[in-house]
C-alpha positions as CSV (number, residue, x, y, z in Angstrom):
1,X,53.6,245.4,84.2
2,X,54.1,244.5,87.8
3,X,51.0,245.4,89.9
4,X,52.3,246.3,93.8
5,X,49.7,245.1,96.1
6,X,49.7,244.9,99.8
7,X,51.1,241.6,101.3
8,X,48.9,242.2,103.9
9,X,45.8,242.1,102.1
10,X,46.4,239.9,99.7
11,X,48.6,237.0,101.0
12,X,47.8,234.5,103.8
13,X,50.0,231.8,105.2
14,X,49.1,228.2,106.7
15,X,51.3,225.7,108.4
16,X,51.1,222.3,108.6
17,X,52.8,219.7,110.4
18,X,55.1,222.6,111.7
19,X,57.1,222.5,108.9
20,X,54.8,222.8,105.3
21,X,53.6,225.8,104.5
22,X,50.9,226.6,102.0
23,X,50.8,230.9,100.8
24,X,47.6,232.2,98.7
25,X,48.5,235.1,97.4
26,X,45.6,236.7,95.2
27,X,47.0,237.9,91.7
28,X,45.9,241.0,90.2
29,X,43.8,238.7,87.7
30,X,41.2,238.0,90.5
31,X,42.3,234.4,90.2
32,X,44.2,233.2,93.4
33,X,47.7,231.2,93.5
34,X,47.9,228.6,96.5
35,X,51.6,227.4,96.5
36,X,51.8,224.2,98.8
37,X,55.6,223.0,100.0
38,X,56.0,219.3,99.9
39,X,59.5,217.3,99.7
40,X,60.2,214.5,98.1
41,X,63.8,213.0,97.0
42,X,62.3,212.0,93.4
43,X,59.9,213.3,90.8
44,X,57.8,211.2,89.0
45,X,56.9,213.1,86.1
46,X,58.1,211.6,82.9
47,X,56.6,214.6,80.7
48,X,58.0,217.7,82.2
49,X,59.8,221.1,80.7
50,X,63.1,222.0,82.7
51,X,65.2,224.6,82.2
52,X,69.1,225.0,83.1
53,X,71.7,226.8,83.7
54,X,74.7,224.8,83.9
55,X,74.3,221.9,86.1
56,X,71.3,223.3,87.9
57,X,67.8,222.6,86.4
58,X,64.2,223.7,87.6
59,X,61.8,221.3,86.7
60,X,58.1,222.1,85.5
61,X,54.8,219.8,85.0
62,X,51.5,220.5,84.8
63,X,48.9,218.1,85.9
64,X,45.3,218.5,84.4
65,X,43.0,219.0,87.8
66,X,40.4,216.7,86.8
67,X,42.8,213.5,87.2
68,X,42.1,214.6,91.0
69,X,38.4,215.8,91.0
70,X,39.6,219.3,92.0
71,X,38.1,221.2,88.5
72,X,34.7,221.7,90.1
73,X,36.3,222.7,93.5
74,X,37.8,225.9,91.4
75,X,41.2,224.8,90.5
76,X,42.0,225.8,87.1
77,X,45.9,224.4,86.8
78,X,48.0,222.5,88.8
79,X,52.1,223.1,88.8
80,X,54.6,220.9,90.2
81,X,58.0,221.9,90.6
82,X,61.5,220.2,91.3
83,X,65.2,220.5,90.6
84,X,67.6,219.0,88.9
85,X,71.5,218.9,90.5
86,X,74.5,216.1,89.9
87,X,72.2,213.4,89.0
88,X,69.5,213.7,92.2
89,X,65.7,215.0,91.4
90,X,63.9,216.4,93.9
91,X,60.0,217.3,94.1
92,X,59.9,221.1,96.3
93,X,56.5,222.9,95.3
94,X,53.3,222.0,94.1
95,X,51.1,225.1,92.9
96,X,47.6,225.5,92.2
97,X,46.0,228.4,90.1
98,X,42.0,229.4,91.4
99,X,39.3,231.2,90.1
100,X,38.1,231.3,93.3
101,X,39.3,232.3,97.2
102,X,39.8,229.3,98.8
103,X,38.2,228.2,101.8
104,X,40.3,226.9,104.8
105,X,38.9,223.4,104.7
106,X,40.2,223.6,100.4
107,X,43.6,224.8,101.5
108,X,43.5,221.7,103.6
109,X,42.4,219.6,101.6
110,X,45.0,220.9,98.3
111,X,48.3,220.4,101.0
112,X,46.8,216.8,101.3
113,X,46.6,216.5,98.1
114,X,49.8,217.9,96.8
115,X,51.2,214.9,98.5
116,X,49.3,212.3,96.7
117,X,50.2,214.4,93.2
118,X,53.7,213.6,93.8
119,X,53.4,210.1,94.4
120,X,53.4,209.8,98.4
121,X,51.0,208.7,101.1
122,X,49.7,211.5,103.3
123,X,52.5,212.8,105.8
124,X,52.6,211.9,109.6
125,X,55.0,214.5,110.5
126,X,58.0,216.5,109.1
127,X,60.4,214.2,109.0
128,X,57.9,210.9,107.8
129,X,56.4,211.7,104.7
130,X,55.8,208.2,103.0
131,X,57.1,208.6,100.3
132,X,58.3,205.1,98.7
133,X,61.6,205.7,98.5
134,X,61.7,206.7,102.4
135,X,61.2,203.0,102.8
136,X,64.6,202.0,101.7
137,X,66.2,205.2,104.0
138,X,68.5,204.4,106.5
């Protein structure tokens, strides 16, 4: 069953670094979705699902929230996402399911975080994300 809600009510959107945006959308469950856009031109997840069609592939980890200390702060599952495409992975999406609404200072906190899930050092701007393999980038 798909529940229509109003975007308006229940969907905010944050930017950071002018480019990064986090949504929290709250589902029909009550629990909230906060999806956070990172970038990184690898994924580090050995254990991951992906599915494909042809030579395009989505890939899917979860990340159990207490390897980051964020189980008390509401988060009940963490979701990474990537792709798959002639031989490149890419990291795109990092997703977190809530019990509760987040705070701003939280939403703050989980883009911050998102980055250190995937592997990288907190972002300066945009366009320097350190990320390792930016290091070898002409």
């Amino acid at each position: 069953m798909v529940n229509n809600v109003s975007a308006m009510e229940n969907v905010s959107e944050y930017w950071f670094l002018d480019h990064y945006r986090v949504i929290v959308a709250r589902l029909a469950s009550g629990k909230y979705l906060l999806s956070v856009d990172v970038y990184r031109r690898n994924w580090v997840f050995e254990e991951h699902d992906q599915v494909c069609i042809k030579d395009y592939c989505l890939l899917y980890a979860e990340v159990d929230p207490g390897r980051y200390d964020l189980a008390d702060k509401g988060v009940s599952k963490i979701i990474v996402t990537g792709f798959k495409y002639d031989g490149r992975k890419e990291t795109i999406n990092v997703r977190y399911i809530m019990d509760q609404q987040p705070t701003y200072p939280l939403i703050e906190r989980l883009f911050y975080q998102s980055w250190r899930i995937i592997g990288c050092g907190q972002p300066v701007s945009a366009w320097e994300t350190r990320c390792p393999e930016e290091k070898n980038r002409v």
